[in-house]
N, C-alpha and C positions, 0 to 999 in steps of 0.2 A: 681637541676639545676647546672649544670656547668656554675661559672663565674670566670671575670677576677675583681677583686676589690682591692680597696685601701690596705695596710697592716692592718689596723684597720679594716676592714671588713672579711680580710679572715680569719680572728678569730671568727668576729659576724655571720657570716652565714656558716660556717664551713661543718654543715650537708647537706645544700641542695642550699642554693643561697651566713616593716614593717609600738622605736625605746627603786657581786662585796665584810668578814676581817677577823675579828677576831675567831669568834665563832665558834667553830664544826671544824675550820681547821689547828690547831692546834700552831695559832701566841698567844706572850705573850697579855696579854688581856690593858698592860700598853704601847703594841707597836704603834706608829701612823702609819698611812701610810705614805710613802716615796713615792709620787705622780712622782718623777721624775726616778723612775727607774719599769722596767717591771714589774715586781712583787708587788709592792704596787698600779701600773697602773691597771690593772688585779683585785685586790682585792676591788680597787675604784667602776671598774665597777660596777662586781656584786653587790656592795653597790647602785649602781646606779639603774640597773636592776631590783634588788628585795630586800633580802635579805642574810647574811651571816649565819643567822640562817636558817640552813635546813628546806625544806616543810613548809617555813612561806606563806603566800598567800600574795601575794601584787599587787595592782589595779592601773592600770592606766587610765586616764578620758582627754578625749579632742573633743572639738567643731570646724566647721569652715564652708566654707563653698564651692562648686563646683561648676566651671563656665566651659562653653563651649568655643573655640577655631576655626572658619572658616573663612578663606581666602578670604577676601572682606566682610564681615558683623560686625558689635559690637559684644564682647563676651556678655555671656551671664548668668546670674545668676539661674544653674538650680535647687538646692538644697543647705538646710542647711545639713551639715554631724554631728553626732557625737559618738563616738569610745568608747570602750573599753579594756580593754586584762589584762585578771586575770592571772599570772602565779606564780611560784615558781621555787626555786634552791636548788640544793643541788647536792655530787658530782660527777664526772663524771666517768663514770665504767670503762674505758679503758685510763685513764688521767697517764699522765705519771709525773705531780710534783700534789705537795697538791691544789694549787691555781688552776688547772682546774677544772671546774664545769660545770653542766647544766641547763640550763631551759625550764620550758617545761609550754604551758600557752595556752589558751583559748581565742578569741577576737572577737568581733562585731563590725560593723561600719554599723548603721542606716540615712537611705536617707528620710529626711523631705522636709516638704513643704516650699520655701522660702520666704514666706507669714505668712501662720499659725502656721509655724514649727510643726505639725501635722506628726506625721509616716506616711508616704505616703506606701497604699497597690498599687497602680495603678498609672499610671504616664500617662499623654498624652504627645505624642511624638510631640515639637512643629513643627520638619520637616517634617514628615510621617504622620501625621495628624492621627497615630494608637494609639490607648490606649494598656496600656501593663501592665503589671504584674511585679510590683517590688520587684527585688531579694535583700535581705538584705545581707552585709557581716556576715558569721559567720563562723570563720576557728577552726575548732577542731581536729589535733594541728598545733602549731605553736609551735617547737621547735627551740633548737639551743643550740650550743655547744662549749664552749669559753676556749682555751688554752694558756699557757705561751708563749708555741715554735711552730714556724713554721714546718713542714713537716724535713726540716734541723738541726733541734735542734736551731737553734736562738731565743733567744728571740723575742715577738712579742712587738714594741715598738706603743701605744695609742696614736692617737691624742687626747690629754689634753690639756687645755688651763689653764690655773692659773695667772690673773690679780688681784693684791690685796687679798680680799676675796672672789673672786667670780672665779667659775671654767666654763668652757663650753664645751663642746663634738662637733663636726662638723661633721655628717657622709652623705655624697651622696653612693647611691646605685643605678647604670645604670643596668639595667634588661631587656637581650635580648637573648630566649631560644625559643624551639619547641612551638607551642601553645596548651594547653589540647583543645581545641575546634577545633584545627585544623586536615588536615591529614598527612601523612608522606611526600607527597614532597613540604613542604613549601619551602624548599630551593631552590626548581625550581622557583612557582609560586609566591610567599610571605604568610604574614599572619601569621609570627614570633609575635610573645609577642615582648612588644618596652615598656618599662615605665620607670619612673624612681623617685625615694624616695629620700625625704631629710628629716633629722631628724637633731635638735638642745638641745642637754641637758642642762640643766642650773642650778643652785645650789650654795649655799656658802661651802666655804671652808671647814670650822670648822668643821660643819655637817658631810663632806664629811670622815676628816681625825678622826674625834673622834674615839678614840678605845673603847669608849662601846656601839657607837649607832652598831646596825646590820643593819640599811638599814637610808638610808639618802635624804632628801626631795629633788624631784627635780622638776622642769617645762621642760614641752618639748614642740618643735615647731615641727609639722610634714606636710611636702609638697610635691605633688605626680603631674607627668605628666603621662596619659597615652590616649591608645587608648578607643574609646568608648564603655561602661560598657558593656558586651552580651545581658544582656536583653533587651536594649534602643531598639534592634533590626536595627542598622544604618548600618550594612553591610560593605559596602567598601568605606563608603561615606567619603571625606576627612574633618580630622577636629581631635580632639581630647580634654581631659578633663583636669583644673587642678582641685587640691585640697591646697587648704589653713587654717589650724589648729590650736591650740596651746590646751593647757592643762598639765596635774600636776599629780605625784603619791598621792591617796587618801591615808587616815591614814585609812577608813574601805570600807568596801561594803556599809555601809548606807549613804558615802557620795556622792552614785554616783545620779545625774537625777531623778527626781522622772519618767520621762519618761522612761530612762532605764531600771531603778527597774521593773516598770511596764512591759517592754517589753521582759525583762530575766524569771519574774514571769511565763509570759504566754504564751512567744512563746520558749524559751532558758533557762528552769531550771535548765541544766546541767553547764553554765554560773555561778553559784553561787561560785562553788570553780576551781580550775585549775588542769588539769590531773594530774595522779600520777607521782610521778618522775621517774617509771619504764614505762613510755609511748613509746612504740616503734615505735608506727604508722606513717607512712608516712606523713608530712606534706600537711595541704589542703592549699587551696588558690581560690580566690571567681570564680576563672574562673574553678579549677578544679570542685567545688563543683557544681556549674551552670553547668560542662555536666553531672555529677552524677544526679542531676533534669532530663535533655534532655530526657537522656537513659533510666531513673525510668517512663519517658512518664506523671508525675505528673503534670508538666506545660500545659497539654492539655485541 
């Protein structure tokens, strides 16, 4: 997808549009990071992201929860959410300094019941009064490809924050392209993709700048506005969804949900670990994947 984004994002999304040192890249191992220049920015990330140690798996785990959005009524609490996204790093084939790298990862985000918190297989639509068939997120891959320099050779300079000991990331991501469910003259009629992502990383210092950790703890807050999910089946009806999050890079897989566990066990075993880091495939995304259903006719 072609977009226009912040500097700090035309680096995060490089490949196609969600939310880092020492090891394998050839910095002294007694070097800290230098948070305020691009290159120790860069190498924070990845610490941030995943890992500096090549093909390490690293999980990240977050809960919240999605309300509805209509013009003259009270919003509405339709679903608990909660997410995952197993990926890894390591570097990148065509990078032009040592500090570029890739990642390439794996993610799910499960629609509960906001009552039972229950995996919801079906959903009754409380406007259409239609029962429906609930499509879960699960994008296999979610890449992305993080460089030093801009297209220009510049350095690309990170929104970092550094207060005391505590660091934080701010990233929004406005997202407005062709629609996969749509047909080719959106731009006549409408029916564009309209969303938009906010992601907040958060973390101490220490952790961050250590030159022996390879990857460094962090909490993430992640918040989404968009249009209504495909499967709701709400059509052109005006209104739209938010999403409200937070959660944390786990230290393994056993520390995710006993619900998730269970639901990667039996529906997403592939979910266990994160593609390889030679993944070439085209990134998915819940709306591309929901017309690969349509077309397969399996939703019938």
């Amino acid at each position: 997808m072609a977009l226009t984004m912040p500097r700090f994002f035309s680096a995060f999304l490089s490949p196609l549009s969600v939310v880092l040192l020492v090891a394998g890249m050839g910095f002294p191992a007694v070097q800290a990071l230098e948070l305020g220049e691009p290159e120790g920015q860069l190498q924070a990330l990845r610490k941030v992201f995943c890992s500096t140690e090549d093909g390490q798996p690293i999980i990240y785990w977050w809960e919240g929860k999605t309300y509805s959005r209509i013009p003259g009524e009270p919003d509405r609490l339709l679903f608990l959410v909660e997410g995952m996204n197993i990926r890894q790093c390591g570097p990148l084939a065509d990078g032009h300094d040592d500090e570029d790298f890739r990642m390439v990862s794996r993610e799910i985000l499960l629609y509960k019941d906001p009552v039972t918190g229950e995996v919801l297989r079906q959903w009754e639509n409380p406007w259409t009064g239609k029962t429906v068939e609930v499509f879960h997120v699960a994008n296999d891959p979610v890449n992305f490809s993080y460089r030093l320099k801009d297209n220009d050779g510049s350095p690309i300079a990170r929104e970092l924050t550094v207060l005391g000991n505590q660091w934080w990331m701010n990233v929004t991501v406005p997202l407005f392209y062709p629609n996969p469910l749509g047909g080719k003259f959106q731009r006549y009629v409408g029916g564009t993709y309209h969303a938009t992502e906010m992601f907040n990383f958060f973390g101490d210092v220490d952790a961050l700048t250590d030159p022996q950790g390879t990857s460094a703890p962090a909490s993430v807050g992640w918040a989404r506005l968009s249009n209504w999910l495909p499967w709701m089946e709400m059509g052109d009806r005006v209104g739209l969804l938010y999403f409200n999050t937070a959660g944390r890079k786990l230290a393994s897989f056993d520390d995710l949900s006993a619900v998730m566990q269970k639901e990667i066990t039996t529906n997403f075993p592939e979910y266990v670990e994160p593609p390889p880091l030679s993944d070439q495939r085209p990134n998915e995304t819940s709306w591309s994947s929901f017309r690969q259903l349509l077309e397969s006719g399996k939703n019938q």
